[in-house]
PABA-680808 format. One record per residue (C-alpha): x, y, z negated; residue number from 1. Coordinates in Angstrom, 2 decimals. Each point is the difference from the previous one (the first is absolute). Last residue first. Example, Ala and Ser with C-alpha at 12.3 -4.5 7.8 and 13.67 -1.06 7.14 Angstrom:
// PABA-680808
{r {13.67, -1.06, -7.14}, 2}
{r {-1.37, -3.44, -0.66}, 1}
This chain:
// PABA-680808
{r {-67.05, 5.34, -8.75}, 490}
{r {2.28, 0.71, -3.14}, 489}
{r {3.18, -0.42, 2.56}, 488}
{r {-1.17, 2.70, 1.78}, 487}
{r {-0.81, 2.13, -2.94}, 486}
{r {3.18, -0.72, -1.81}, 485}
{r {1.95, 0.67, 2.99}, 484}
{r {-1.05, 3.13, 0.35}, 483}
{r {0.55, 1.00, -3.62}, 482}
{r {3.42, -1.24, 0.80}, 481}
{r {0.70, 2.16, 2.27}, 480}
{r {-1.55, 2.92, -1.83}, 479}
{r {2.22, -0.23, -2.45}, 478}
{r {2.97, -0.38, 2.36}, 477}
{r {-0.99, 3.17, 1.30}, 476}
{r {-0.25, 1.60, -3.53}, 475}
{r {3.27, -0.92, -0.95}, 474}
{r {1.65, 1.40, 3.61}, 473}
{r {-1.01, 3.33, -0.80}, 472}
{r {1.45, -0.49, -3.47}, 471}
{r {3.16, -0.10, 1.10}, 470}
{r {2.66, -2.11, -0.68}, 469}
{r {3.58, 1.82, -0.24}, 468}
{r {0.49, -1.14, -3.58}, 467}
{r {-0.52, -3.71, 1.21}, 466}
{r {-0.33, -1.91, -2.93}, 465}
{r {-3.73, -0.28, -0.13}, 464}
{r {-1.93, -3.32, -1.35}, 463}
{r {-3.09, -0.36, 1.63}, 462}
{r {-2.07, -3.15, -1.46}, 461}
{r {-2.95, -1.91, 1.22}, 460}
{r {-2.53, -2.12, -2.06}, 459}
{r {-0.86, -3.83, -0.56}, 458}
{r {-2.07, -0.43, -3.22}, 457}
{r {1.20, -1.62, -3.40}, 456}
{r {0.37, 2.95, -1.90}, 455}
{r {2.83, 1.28, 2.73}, 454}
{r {1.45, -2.21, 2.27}, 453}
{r {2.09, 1.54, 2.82}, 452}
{r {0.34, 0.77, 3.87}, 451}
{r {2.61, 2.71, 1.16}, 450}
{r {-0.68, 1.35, 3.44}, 449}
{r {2.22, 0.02, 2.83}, 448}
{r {-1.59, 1.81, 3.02}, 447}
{r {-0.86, 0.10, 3.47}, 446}
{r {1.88, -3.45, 0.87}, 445}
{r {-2.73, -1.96, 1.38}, 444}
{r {1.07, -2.62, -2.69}, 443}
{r {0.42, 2.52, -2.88}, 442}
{r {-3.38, 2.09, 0.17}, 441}
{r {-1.56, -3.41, 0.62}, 440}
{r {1.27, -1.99, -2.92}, 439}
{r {-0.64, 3.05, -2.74}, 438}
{r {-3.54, 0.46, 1.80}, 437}
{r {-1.01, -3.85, -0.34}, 436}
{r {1.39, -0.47, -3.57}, 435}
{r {-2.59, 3.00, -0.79}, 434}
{r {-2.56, -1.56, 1.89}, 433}
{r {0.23, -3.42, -1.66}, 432}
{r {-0.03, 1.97, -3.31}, 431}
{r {-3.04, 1.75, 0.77}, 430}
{r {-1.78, -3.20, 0.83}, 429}
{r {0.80, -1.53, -3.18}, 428}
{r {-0.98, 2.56, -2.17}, 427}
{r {-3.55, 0.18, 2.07}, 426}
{r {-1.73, 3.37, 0.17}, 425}
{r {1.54, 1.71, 3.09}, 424}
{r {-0.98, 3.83, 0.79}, 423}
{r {3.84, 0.62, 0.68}, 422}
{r {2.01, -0.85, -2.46}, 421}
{r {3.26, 0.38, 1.57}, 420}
{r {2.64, 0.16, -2.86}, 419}
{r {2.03, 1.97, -2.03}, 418}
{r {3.11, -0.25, -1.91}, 417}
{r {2.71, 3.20, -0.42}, 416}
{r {3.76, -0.43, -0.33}, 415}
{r {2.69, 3.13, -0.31}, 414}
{r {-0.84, 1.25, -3.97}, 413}
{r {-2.58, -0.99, -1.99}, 412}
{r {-3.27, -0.55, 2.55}, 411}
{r {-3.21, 0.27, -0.65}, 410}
{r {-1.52, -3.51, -0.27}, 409}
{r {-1.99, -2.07, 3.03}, 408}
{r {-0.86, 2.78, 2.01}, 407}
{r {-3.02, -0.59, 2.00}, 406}
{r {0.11, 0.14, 4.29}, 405}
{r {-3.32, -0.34, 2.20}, 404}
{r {-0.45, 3.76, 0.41}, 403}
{r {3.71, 1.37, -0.23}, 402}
{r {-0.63, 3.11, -2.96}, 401}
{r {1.82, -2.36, -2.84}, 400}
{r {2.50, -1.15, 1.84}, 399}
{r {0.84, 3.36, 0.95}, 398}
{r {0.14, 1.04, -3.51}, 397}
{r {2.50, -2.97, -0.80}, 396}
{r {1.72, 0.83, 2.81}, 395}
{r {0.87, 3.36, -1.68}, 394}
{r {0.96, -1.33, -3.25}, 393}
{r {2.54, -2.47, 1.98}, 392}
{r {1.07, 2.62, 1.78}, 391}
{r {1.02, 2.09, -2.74}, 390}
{r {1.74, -2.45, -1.59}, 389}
{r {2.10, -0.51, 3.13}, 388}
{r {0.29, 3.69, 0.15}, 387}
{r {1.59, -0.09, -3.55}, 386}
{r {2.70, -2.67, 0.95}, 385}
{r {0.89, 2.35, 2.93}, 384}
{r {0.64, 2.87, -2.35}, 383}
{r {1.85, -1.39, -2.45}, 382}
{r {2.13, -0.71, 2.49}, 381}
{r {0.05, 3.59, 1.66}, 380}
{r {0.72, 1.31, -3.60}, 379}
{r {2.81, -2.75, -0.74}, 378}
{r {2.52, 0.39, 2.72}, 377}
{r {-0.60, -1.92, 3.49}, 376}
{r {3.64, -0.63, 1.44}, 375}
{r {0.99, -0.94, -4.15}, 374}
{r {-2.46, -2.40, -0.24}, 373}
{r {0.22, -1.93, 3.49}, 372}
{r {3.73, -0.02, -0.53}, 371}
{r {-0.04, -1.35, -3.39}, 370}
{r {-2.33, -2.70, 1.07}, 369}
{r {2.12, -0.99, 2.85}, 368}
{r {2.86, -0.37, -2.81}, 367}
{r {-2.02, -1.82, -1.83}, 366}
{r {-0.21, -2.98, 2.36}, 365}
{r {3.44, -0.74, -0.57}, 364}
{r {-0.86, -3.91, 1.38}, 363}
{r {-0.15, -2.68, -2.62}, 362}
{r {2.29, -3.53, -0.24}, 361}
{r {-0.42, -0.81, -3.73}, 360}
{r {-3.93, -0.11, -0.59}, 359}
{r {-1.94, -0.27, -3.37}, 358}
{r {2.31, 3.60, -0.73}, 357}
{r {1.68, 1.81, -2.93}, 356}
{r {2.78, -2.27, -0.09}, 355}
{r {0.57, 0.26, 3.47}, 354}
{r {0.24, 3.83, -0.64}, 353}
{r {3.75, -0.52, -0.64}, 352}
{r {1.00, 3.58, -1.48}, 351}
{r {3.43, 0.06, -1.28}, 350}
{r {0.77, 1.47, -3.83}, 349}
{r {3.38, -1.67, -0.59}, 348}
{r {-1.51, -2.15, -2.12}, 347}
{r {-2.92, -0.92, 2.52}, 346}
{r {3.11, -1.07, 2.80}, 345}
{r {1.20, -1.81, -3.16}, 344}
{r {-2.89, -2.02, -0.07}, 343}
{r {-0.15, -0.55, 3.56}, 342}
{r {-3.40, 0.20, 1.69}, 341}
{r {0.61, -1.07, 3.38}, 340}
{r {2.95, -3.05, 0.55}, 339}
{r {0.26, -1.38, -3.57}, 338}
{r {-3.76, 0.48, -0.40}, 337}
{r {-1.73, 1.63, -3.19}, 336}
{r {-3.72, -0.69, -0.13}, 335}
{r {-2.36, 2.53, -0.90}, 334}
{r {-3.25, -0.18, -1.13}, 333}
{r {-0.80, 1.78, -3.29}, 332}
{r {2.59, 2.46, 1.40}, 331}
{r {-2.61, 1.29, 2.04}, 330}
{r {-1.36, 2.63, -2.80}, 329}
{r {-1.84, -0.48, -2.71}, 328}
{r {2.34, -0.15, -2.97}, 327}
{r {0.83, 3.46, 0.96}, 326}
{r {-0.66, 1.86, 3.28}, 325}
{r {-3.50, -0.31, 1.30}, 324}
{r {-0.40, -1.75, 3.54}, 323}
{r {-0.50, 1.56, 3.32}, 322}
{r {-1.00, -2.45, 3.06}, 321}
{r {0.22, 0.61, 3.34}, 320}
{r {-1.45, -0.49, 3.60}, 319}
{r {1.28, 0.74, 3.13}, 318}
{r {-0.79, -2.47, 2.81}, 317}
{r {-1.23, 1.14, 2.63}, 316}
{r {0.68, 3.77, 1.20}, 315}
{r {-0.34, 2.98, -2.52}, 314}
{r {-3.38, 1.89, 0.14}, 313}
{r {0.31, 0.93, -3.97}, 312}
{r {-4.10, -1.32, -0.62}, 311}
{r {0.34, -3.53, 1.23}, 310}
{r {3.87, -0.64, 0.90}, 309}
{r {1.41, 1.67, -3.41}, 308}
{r {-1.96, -2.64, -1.83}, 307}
{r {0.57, 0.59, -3.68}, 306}
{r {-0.38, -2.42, -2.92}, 305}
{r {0.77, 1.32, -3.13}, 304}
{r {1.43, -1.80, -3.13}, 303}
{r {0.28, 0.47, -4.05}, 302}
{r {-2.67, 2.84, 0.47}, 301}
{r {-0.45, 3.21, -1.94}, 300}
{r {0.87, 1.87, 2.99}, 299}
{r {-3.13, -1.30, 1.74}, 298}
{r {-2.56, 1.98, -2.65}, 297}
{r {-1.17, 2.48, 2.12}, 296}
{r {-0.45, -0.93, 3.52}, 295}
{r {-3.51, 1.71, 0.54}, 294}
{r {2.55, 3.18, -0.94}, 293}
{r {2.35, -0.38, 2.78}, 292}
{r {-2.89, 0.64, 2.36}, 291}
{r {0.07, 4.14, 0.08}, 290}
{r {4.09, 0.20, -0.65}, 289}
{r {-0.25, -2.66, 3.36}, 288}
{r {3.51, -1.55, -0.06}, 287}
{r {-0.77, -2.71, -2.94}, 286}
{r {-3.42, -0.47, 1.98}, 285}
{r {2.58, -2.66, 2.42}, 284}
{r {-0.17, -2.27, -3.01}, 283}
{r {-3.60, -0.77, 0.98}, 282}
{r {0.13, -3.33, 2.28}, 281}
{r {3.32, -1.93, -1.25}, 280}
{r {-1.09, 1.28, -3.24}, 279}
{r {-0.05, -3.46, -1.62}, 278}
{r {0.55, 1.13, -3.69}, 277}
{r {1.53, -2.33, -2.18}, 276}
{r {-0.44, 0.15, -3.92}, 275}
{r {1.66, -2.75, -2.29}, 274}
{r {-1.48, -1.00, -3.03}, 273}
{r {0.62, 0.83, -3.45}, 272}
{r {-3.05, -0.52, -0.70}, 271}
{r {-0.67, 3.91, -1.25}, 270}
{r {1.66, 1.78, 2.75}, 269}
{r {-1.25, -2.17, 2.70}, 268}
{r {-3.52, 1.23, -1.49}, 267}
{r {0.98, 3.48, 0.06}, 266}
{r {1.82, 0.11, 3.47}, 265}
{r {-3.34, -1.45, 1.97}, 264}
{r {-1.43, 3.21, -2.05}, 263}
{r {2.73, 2.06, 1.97}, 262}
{r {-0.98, -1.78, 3.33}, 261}
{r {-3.35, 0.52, 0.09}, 260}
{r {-0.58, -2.41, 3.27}, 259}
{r {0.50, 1.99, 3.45}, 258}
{r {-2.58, -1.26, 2.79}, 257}
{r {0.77, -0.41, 3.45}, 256}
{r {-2.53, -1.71, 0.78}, 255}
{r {0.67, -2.96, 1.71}, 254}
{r {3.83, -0.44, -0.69}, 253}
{r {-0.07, 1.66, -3.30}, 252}
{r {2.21, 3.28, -0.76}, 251}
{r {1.48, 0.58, -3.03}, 250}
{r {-0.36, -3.62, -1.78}, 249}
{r {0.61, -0.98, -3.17}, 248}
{r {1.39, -3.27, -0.95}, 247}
{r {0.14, -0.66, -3.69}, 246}
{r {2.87, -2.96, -1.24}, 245}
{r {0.76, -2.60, -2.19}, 244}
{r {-3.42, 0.04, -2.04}, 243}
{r {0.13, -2.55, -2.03}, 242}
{r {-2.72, -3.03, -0.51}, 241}
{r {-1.32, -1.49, -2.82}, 240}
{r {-3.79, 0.01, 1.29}, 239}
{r {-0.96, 3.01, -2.98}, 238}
{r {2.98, 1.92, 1.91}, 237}
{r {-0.89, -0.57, 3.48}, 236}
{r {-3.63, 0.87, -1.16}, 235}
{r {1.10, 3.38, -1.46}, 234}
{r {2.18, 0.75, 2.89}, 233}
{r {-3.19, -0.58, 2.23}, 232}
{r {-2.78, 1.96, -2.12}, 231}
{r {2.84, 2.80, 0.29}, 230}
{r {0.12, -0.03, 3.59}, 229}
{r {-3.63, -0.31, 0.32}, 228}
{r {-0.48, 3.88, -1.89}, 227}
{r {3.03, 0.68, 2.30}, 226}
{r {-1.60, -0.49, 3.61}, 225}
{r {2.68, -0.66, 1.98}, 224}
{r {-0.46, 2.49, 3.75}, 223}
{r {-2.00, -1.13, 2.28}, 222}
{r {-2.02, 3.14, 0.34}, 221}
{r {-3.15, -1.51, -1.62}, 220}
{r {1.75, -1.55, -3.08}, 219}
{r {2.39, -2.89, 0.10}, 218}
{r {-0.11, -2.71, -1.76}, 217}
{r {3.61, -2.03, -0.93}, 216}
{r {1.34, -2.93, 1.56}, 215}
{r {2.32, -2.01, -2.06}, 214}
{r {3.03, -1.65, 1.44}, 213}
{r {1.53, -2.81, -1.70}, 212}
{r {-3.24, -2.11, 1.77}, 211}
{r {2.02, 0.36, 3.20}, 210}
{r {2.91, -1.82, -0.90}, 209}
{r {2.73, 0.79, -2.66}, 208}
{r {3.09, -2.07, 2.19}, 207}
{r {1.61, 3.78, 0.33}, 206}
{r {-1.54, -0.83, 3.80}, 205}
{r {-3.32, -0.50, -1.05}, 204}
{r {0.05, 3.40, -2.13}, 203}
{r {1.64, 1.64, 2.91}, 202}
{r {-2.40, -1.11, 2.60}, 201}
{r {-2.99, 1.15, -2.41}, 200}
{r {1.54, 3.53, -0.19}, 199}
{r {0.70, 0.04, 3.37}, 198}
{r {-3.88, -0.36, 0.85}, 197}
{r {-0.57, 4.03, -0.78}, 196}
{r {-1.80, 1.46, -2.66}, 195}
{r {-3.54, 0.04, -0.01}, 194}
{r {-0.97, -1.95, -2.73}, 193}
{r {2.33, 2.20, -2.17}, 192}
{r {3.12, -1.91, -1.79}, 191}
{r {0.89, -1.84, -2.91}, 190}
{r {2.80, -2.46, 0.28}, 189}
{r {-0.15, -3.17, -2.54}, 188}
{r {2.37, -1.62, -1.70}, 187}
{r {-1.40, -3.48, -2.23}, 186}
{r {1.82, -2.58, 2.27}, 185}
{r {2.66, 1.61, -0.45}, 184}
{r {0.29, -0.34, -3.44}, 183}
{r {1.51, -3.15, 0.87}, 182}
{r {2.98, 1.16, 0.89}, 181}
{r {0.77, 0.81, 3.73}, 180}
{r {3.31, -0.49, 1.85}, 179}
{r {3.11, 0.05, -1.82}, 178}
{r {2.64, 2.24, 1.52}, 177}
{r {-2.12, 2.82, 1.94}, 176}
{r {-3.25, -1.19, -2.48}, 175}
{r {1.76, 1.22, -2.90}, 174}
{r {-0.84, -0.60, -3.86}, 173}
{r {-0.35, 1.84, -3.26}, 172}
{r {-3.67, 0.63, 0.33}, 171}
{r {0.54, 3.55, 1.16}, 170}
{r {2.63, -1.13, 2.49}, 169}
{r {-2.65, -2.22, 1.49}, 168}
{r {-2.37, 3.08, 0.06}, 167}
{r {3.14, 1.93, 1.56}, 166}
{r {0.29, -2.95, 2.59}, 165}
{r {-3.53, -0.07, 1.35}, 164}
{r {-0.34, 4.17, 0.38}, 163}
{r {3.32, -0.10, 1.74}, 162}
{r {-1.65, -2.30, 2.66}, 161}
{r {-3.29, 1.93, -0.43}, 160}
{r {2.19, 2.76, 1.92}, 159}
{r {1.67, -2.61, 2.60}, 158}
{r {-3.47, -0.66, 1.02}, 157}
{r {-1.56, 3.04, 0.45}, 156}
{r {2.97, 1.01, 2.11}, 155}
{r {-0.24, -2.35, 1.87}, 154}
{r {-3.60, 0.24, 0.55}, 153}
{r {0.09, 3.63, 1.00}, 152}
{r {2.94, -0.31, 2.29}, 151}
{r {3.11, -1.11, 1.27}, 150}
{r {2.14, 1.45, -2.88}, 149}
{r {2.31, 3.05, -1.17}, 148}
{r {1.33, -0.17, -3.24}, 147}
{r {-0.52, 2.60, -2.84}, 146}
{r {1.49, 1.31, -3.36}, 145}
{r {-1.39, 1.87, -2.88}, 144}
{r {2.94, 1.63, -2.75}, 143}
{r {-2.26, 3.08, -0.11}, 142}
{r {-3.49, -0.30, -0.62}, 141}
{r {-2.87, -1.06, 1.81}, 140}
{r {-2.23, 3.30, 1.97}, 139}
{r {-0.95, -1.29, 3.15}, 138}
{r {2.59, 2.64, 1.30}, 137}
{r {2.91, -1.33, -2.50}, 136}
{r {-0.30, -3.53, 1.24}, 135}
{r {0.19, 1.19, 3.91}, 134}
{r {2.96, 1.92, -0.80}, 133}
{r {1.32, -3.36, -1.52}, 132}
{r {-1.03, -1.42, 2.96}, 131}
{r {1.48, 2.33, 2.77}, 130}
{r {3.88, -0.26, -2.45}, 129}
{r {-0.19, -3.90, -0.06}, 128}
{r {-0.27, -0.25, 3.62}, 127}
{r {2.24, 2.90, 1.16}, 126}
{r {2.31, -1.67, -2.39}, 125}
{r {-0.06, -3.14, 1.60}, 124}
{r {-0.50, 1.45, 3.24}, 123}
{r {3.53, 1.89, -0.51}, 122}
{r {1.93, -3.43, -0.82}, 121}
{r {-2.13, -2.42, 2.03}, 120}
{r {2.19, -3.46, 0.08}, 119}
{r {2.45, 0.43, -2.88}, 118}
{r {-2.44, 1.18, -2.10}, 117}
{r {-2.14, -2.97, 0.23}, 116}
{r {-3.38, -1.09, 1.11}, 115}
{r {-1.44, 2.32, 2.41}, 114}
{r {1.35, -0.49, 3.41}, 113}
{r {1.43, 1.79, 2.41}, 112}
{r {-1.36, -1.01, 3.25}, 111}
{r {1.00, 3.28, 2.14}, 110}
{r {-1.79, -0.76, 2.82}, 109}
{r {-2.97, -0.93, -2.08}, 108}
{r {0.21, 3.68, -2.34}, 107}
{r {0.53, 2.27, 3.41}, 106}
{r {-3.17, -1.39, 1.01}, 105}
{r {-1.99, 0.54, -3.03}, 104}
{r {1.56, 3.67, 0.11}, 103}
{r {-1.90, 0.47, 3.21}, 102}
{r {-3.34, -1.15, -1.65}, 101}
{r {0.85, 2.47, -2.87}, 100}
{r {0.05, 2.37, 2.43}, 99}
{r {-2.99, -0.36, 1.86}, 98}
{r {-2.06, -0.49, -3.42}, 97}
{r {-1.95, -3.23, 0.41}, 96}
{r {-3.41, -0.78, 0.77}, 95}
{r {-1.96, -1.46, -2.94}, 94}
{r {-1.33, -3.93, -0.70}, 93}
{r {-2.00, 0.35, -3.21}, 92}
{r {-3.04, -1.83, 2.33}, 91}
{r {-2.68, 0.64, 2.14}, 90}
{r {0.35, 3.41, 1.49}, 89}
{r {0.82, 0.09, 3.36}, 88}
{r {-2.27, 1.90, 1.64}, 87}
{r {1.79, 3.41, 0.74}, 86}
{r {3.27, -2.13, 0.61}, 85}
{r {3.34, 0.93, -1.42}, 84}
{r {0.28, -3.96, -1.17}, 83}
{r {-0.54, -1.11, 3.52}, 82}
{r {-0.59, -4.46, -0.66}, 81}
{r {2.13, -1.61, 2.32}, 80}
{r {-0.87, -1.07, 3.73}, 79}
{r {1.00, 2.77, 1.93}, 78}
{r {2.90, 1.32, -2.33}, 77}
{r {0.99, -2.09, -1.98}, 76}
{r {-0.16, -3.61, 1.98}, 75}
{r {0.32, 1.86, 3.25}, 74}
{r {2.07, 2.18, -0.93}, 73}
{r {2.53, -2.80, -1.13}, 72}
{r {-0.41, -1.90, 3.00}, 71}
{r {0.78, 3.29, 2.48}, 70}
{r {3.24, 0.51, -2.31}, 69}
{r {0.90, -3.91, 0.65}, 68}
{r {-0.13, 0.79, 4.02}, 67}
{r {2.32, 3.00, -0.36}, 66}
{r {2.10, -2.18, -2.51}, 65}
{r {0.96, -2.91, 3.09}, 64}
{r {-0.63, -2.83, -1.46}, 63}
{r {2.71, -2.36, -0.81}, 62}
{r {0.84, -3.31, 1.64}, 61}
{r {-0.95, -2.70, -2.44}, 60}
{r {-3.26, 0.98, -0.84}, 59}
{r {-0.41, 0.62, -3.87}, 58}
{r {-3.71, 0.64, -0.98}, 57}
{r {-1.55, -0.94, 3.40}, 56}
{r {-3.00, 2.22, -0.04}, 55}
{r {-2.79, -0.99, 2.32}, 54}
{r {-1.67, -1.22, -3.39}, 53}
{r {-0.16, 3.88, -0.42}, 52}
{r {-2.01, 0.76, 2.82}, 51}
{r {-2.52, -3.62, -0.63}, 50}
{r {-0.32, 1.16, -3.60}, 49}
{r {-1.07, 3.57, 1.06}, 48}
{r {-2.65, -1.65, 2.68}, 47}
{r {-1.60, -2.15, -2.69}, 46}
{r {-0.04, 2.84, -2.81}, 45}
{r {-2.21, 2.41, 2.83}, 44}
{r {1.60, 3.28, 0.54}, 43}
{r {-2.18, 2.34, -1.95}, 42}
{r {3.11, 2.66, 0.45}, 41}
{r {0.40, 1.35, -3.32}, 40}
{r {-1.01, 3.47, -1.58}, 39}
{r {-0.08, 2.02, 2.94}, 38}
{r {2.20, 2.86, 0.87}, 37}
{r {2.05, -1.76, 1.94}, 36}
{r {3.22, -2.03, -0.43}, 35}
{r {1.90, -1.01, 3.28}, 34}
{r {1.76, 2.98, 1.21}, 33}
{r {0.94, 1.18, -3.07}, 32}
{r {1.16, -3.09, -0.79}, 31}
{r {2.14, -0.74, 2.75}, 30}
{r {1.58, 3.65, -0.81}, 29}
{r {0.78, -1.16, -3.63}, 28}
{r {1.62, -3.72, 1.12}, 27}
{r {1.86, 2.34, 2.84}, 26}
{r {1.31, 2.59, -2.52}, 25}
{r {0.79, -2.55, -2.92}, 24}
{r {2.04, -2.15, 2.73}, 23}
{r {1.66, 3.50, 0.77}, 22}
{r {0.78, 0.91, -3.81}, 21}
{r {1.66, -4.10, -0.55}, 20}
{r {1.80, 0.65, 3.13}, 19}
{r {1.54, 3.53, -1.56}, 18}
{r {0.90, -2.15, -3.29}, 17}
{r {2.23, -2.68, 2.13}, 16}
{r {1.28, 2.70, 1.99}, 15}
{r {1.30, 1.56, -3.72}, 14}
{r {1.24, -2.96, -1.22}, 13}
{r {-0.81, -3.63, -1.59}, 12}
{r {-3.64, 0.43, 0.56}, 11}
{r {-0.19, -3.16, 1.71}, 10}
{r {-1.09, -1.29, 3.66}, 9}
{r {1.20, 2.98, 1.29}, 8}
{r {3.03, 0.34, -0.88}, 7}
{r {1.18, -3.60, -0.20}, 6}
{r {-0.94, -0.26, 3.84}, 5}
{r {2.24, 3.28, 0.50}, 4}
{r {2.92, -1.81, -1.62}, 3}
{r {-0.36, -3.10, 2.17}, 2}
{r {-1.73, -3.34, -0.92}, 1}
């Protein structure tokens, strides 16, 4: 292979790094030739499978990368869901900041990865220095530390990881050495009723299972009701059972709903328990000096879940977790390793995050984060966060005034439920119409809707987190699926 081969095929050098910007250039301009301003394409699933079954994965005389780029559009761009879309507005699933997106790029070429010093020195600190800013803006005290993750759920999971070990620790034992005593079989994990599924994978994956994990009432707005809360702890407590852990949520999946967080803080106070927040959904209010406030509470946390690829715009995956300083704090988990995490390295005062982290190979994904932050400054942030909130109140309205529409709940921050209802009397029938809009919008490609349970009934779901949406476009879709209701109600 010849010098300029090496080049180009690696970003060992500086014609190595200008290939990597004009194969960026050409996958961007296919793209922006191939993604239109619909939602998705309504190709049919048969006729997608049979295009990428044409595929070969690894042919053995290379394809030329002009013909790859025009694959790759046409699996993200023509045929992939358009996040920036006026009617896509399903799921938690936001465009992405232009420059952070870039960054992203720069981060896979470069490949450093997470797990020791020695491997990442400036993205480790970059890393540890965005979180720890990230701790002090949700309001936990000095001395907390971060790690980035893949997401929501991992981060979920690692935090009632630490919650497991520092109830062991409590009981003079230690699950990271011993496994589980026997009073694990009495450790329960109290969360809302609304909180997300994570919180059941982790308890079945910390060998707790699913009945560790109990559900709390919620009241009309989803969030935990606290009169039911109490009857709960009390009722763990008269059953034998201890409270390891209270998982509140700042931001629910379906509705968006913010649990009282401080009085969440209370009760963990008095067990003893751990307190996690999943704010993978609602941490972004810590920007907004209007929405900080339905936050209160979240500094008082031993760990915080934030997504900074819902609500922050940052490119798939970027996720983290911020822990308390202390006894609570990640150290509850590590590991040393001869080769990673070297004792005297920590002597000496070096950084391995790999001790911090479920994973050991991770990308610097903060850094993109960092970027996206500090090229947007906090007012217009807090901004954009607001006008999502402000949608979502507005819609609501609209909802209300579409003839054949009903609001399900008013909405708590960026999600709001509704249905058709039409003039239909049946339950049964008006959930079979329901299912039928959500499945027609998306397979004729007009518009992704989000589809939920709520009280037992089918309904729809808009969840906005494209600050550029507007509400023009709302109130068409609206009436689009009013439409539909009415045909499909005939």
């Amino acid at each position: 292979m010849s010098g300029a081969e090496r080049s180009t095929s690696f970003t060992s050098d500086r014609d190595g790094w200008d290939a990597l910007a004009r194969a960026v250039g050409q996958l961007a301009s296919a793209m922006a030739d191939t993604q239109g301003d619909g939602a998705f394409s309504g190709v049919a699933t048969e006729v997608l499978a049979a295009q990428i079954a044409q595929l070969d994965p690894c042919p053995k005389e290379p394809v030329p990368f002009e013909e790859v780029v025009g694959e790759v559009a046409l699996v993200l761009g023509t045929h992939g869901v358009n996040t920036t879309s006026g009617t896509t507005l399903a799921h938690l699933h936001s465009p992405t900041m232009t420059l952070s997106a870039a960054t992203d790029a720069v981060i896979s070429a470069a490949n450093q990865s997470m797990d020791s010093y020695d491997q990442s020195p400036a993205a480790t600190l970059v890393e540890d220095h965005l979180l720890a800013w990230l701790g002090g803006e949700l309001g936990m005290e000095p001395g907390c530390a971060g790690v980035m993750t893949a997401g929501g759920t991992g981060s979920n999971v690692l935090a009632l990881t630490l919650a497991r070990e520092a109830a062991a620790r409590r009981v003079g034992h230690s699950t990271v050495y011993d496994g589980l005593p026997p009073e694990a079989s009495s450790w329960r994990i109290v969360t809302g009723e609304k909180s997300h599924f994570s919180i059941q994978r982790a308890a079945a994956l910390l060998g707790l299972g699913h009945k560790a994990v109990v559900p709390v009432a919620s009241v009309s707005s989803g969030a935990i009701d606290l009169e039911a809360l109490d009857v709960a702890l009390e009722a763990e407590a008269q059953r034998g059972h201890q409270v390891i852990a209270i998982v509140g949520t700042a931001g629910t999946t379906d509705l968006g709903s913010i649990d009282p967080l401080g009085a969440l803080a209370d009760r963990a106070e008095a067990l003893g328990a751990w307190f996690h927040v999943d704010g993978a959904v609602a941490s972004a209010f810590i920007l907004s000096d209007r929405l900080a406030p339905r936050l209160a509470g979240i500094g008082r946390a031993d760990s915080v879940t934030v997504d900074f690829h819902k609500l922050f715009w940052q490119p798939i995956a970027a996720s983290a977790l911020v822990v308390a300083g202390g006894e609570r704090s990640f150290d509850l988990l590590r590991v040393p390793s001869a080769y990673l995490d070297r004792e005297e390295d920590r002597a000496e005062g070096v950084l391995n995050l790999v001790g911090r982290s479920l994973d050991t190979t991770r990308r610097a994904d903060a850094l993109k984060v960092l970027v996206g932050l500090r090229t947007t400054g906090r007012a217009r942030f807090g901004a954009m966060v607001e006008r999502l909130v402000d949608l979502a109140e507005a819609t609501a309205g609209l909802v209300e005034s579409t003839e054949g529409l009903e609001l399900v709940v008013e909405p708590s921050s960026v999600t709001v439920l509704f249905r058709y209802r039409g003039e239909v009397v049946d339950p049964e029938h008006l959930d079979a119409i329901n299912t039928a809009i959500q499945r027609s919008l998306f397979t004729s490609g007009q518009a992704v809707v989000g589809r939920t349970v709520h009280d037992g009934r089918q309904v729809l779901k808009f969840t906005f987190v494209n600050p550029e949406l507007d509400l023009g476009a709302v109130e068409a879709t609206l009436e689009l699926i009013a439409s539909t209701g009415q045909k499909l109600a005939h």
